[in-house]
C-alpha positions as CSV (number, residue, x, y, z in Angstrom):
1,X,-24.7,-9.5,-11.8
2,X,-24.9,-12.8,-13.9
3,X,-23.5,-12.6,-17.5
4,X,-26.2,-12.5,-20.6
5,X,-26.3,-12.6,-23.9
6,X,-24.4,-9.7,-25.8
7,X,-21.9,-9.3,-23.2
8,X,-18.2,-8.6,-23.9
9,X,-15.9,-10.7,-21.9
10,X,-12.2,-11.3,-21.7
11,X,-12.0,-15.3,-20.9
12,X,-8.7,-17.5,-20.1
13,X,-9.0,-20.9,-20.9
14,X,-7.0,-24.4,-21.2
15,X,-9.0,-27.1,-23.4
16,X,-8.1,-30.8,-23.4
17,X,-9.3,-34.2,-24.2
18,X,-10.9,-36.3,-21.8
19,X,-10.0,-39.1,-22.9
20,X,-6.3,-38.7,-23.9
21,X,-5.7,-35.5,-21.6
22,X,-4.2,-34.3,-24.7
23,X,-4.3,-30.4,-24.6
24,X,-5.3,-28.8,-27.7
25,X,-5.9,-25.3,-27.6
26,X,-5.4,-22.6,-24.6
27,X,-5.0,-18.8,-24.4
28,X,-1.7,-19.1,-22.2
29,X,1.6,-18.4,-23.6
30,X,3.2,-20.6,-20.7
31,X,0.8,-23.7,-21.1
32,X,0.9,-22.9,-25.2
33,X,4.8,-23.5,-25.0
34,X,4.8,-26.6,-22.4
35,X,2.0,-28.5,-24.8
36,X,4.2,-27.4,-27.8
37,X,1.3,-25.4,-29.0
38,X,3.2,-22.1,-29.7
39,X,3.8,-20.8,-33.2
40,X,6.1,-18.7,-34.3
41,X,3.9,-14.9,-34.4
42,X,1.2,-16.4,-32.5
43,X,-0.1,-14.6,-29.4
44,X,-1.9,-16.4,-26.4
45,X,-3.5,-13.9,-24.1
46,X,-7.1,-14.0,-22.8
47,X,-9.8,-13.7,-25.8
48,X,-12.8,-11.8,-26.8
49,X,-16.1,-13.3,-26.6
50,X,-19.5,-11.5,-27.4
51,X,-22.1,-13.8,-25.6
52,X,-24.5,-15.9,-28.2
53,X,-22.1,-14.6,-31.1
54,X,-21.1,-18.1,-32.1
55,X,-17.6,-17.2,-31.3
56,X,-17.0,-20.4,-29.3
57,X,-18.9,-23.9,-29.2
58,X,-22.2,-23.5,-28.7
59,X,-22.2,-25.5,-25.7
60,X,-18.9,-23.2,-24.1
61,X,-21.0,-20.0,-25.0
62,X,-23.9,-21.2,-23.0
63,X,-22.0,-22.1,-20.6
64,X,-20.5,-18.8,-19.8
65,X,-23.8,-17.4,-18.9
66,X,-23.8,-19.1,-15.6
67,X,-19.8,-18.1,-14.9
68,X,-18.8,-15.1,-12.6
69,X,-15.9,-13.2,-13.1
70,X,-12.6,-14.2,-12.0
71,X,-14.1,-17.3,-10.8
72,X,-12.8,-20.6,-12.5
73,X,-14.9,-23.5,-13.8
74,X,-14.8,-26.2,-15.6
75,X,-16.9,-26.9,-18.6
76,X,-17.4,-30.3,-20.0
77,X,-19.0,-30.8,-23.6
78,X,-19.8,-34.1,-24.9
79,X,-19.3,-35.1,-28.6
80,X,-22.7,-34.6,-30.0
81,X,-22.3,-30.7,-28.9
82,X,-18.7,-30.5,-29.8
83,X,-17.6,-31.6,-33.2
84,X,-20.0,-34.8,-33.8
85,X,-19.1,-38.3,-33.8
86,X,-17.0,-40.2,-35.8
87,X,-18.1,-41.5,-39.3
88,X,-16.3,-44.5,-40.1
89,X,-17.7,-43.7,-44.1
90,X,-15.5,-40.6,-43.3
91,X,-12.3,-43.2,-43.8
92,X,-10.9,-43.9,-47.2
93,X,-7.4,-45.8,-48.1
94,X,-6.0,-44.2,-51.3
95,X,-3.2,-45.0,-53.4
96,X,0.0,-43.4,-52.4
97,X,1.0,-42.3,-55.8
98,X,-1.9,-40.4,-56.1
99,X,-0.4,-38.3,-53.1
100,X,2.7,-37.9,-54.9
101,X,1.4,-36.7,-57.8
102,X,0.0,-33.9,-55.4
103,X,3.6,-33.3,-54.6
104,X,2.4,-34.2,-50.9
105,X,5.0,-36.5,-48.6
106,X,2.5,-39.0,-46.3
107,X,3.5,-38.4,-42.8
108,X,1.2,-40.2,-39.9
109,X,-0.7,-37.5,-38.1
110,X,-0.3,-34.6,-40.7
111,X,-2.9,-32.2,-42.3
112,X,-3.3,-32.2,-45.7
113,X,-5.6,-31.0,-48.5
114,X,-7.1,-33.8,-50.8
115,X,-9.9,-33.5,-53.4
116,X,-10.8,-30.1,-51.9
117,X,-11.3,-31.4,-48.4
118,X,-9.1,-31.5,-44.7
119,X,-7.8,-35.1,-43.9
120,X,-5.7,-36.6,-41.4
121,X,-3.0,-39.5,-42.6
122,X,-3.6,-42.4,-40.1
123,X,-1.2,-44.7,-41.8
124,X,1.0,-45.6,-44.2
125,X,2.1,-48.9,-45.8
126,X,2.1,-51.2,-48.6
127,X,1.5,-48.4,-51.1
128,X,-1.8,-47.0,-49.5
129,X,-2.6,-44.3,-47.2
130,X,-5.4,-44.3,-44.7
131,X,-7.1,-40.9,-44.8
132,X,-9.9,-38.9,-42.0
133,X,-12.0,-37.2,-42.9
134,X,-13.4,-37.0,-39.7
135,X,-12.8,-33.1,-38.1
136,X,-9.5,-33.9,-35.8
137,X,-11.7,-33.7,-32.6
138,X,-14.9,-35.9,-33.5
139,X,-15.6,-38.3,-31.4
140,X,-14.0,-36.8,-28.4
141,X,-15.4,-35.1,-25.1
142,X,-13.8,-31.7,-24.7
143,X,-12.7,-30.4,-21.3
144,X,-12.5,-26.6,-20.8
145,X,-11.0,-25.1,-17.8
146,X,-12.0,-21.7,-18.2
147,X,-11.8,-18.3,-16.4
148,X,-13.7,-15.0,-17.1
149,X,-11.3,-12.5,-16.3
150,X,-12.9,-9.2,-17.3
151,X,-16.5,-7.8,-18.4
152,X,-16.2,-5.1,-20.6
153,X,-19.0,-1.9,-19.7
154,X,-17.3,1.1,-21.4
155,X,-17.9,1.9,-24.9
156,X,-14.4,2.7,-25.2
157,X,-13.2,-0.4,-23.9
158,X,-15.4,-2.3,-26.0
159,X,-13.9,-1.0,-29.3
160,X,-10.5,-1.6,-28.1
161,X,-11.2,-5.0,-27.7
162,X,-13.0,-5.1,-31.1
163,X,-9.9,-3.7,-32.5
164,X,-7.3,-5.8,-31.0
165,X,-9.1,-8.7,-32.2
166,X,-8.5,-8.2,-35.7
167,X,-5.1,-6.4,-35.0
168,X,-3.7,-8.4,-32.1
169,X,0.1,-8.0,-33.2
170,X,-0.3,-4.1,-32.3
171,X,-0.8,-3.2,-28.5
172,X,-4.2,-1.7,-27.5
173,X,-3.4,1.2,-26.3
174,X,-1.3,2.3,-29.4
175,X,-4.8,3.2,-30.9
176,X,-6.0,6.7,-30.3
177,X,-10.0,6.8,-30.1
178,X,-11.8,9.6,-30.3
179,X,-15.9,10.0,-29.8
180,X,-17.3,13.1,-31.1
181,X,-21.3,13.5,-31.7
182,X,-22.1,9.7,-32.4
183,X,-18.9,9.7,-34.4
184,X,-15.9,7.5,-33.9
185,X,-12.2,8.5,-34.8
186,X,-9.5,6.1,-34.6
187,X,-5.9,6.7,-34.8
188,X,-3.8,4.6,-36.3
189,X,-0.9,3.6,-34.8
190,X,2.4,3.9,-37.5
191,X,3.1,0.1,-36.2
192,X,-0.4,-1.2,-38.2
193,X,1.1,0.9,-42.1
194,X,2.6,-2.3,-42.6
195,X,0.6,-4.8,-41.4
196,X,0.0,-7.8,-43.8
197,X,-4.1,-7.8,-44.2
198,X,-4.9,-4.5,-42.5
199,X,-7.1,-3.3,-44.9
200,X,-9.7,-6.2,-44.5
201,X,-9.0,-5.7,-40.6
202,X,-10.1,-2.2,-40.7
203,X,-13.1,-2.6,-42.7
204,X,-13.8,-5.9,-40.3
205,X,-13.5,-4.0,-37.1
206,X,-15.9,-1.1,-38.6
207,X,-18.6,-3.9,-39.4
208,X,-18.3,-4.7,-35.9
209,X,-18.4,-1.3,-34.3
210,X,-21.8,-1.1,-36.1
211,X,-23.2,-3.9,-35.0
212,X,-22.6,-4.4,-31.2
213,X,-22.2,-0.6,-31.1
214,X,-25.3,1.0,-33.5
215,X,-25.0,4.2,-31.9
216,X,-22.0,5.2,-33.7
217,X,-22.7,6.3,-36.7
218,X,-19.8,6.5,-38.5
219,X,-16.2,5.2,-38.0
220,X,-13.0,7.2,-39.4
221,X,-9.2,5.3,-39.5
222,X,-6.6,8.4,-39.5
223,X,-2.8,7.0,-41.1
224,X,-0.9,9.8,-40.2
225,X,2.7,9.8,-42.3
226,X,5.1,12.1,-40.9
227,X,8.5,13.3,-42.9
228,X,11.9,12.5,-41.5
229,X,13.3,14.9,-39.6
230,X,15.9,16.2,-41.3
231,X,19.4,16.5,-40.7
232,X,20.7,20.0,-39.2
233,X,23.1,21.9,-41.1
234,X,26.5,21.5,-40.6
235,X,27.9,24.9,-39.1
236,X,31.1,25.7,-40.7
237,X,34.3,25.7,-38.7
238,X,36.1,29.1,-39.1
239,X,39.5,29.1,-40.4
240,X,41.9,29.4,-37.5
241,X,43.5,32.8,-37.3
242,X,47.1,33.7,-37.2
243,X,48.3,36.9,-34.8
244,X,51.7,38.5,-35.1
245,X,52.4,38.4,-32.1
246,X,56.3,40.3,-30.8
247,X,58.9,37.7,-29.4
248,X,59.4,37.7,-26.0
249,X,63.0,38.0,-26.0
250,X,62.9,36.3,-22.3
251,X,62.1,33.2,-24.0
252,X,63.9,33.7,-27.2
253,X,67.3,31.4,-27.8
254,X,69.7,33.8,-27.6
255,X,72.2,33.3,-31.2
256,X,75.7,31.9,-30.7
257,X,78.2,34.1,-30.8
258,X,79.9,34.2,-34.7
259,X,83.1,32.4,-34.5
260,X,86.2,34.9,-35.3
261,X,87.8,35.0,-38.7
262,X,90.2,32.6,-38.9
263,X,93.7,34.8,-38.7
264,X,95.8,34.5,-41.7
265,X,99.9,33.9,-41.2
266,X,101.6,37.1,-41.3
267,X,104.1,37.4,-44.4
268,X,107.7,37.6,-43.3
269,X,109.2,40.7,-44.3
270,X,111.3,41.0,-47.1
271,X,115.2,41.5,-46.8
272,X,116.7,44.9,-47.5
273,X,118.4,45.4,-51.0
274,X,122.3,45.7,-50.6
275,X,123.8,48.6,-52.6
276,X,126.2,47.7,-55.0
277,X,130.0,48.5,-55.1
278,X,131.1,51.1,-57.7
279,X,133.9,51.0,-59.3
280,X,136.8,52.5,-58.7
């Protein structure tokens, strides 16, 4: 069955410039780090596309209504249907203190923010800077090679989809939905508390749900905060108890013997008196 408008599709794509075969923007991580495209928190993975939502170029939205899933194309858009031509009156050369003063350092090829409007530095020299106004891609014919890998039909899969589009950084399936007489419940994974911006993501997805999905009539985000668990009481260890218990006198040391009193020398006996002679 061909794709039509208001369909949700899942679509992998790499887009280049003809002319340069520069690539400058593609939903895969391993093409994303080859072309030096990859940012640091940045996730390439196939995107969502409502058909005639204005999500894409114009042209590339069309497009996809003559595509069949899992089928690859290629999609060429000129400039007057991409981002216009060029307008040379879109060139000015400003003084390069005036960048300064801006605290901004003029490097060929950078971004920058000047009297409230994008512009790329094309050169730098002799005190002047040559700024472009120009969007980065005017002027250029735009090469898409593009796959549509899945059309979404459930209503369930649809919301998941909506949801992961303004919550990418938390898998899909983390979110708990629940459908319950025209009314949507969705569970909120403990990974999105934290999320910078998830307020405005929440209320972004629910204006979504009740556009593309008007049969809902109301949509309900559950945070659930659960305590710490805590810590089991430590089960006193009973003091260790002491039994009198008899000596074995098997395994007893038996006591030395006590050494004998030392014997003391006998006192010699003492010599007989001798009776005296009496006088005659």
């Amino acid at each position: 069955m061909p794709l039509q408008k208001g369909d949700f599709i899942l679509i992998d794509y790499t887009a280049k410039v003809k002319e340069t075969n520069e690539v400058f923007d593609t939903t895969k991580d391993d093409v994303a780090k080859k072309e030096h495209l990859h940012k640091e928190g940045q996730i390439h993975e196939p995107e969502l596309v409502v058909i005639g939502e204005g999500w894409v170029l114009k042209a590339l939205d069309e497009a996809l209504m003559a595509m069949e899933v899992n089928k690859p194309g290629t999609v060429e858009i000129p400039p007057d249907k991409a981002f216009g031509p060029r307008d040379p009156e879109k060139i000015k050369r400003v003084s390069i203190k005036q960048l300064y003063a801006k605290e901004i350092n003029p490097v060929v090829g950078a971004r920058i923010e000047f009297q409230g409007k994008s512009a790329t530095i094309r050169s730098v020299g002799a005190g002047r800077v040559l700024l472009d106004f120009n969007a980065p891609l005017s002027g250029r014919t735009l090469i898409y090679d593009i796959t549509v890998t899945n059309k979404l039909d459930k209503t369930t899969e649809k919301i998941g989809a909506l949801i992961h589009r303004r919550v990418p950084v938390v898998e899909q399936d983390k979110f708990k939905l629940t459908i319950k007489d025209g009314n949507l419940t969705i569970d909120m994974p403990e990974e999105t508390f934290y999320v910078e911006g998830i307020q405005i993501a929440k209320r972004g997805t629910a204006m979504d749900i009740q556009k593309f999905l008007p049969d809902l009539a109301e949509t309900k985000f559950i945070e659930t905060f659960k305590a710490e668990p805590k810590p089991a009481a430590a089960i006193p260890t009973p003091a260790p108890t002491t039994e009198k218990t008899e000596p074995n006198p098997e395994t007893q040391p038996k006591p030395e013997a006590e050494a004998a009193p030392e014997a003391k020398p006998a006192k010699a006996p003492k010599a007989p008196k001798t009776a005296k002679a009496s006088k005659a």
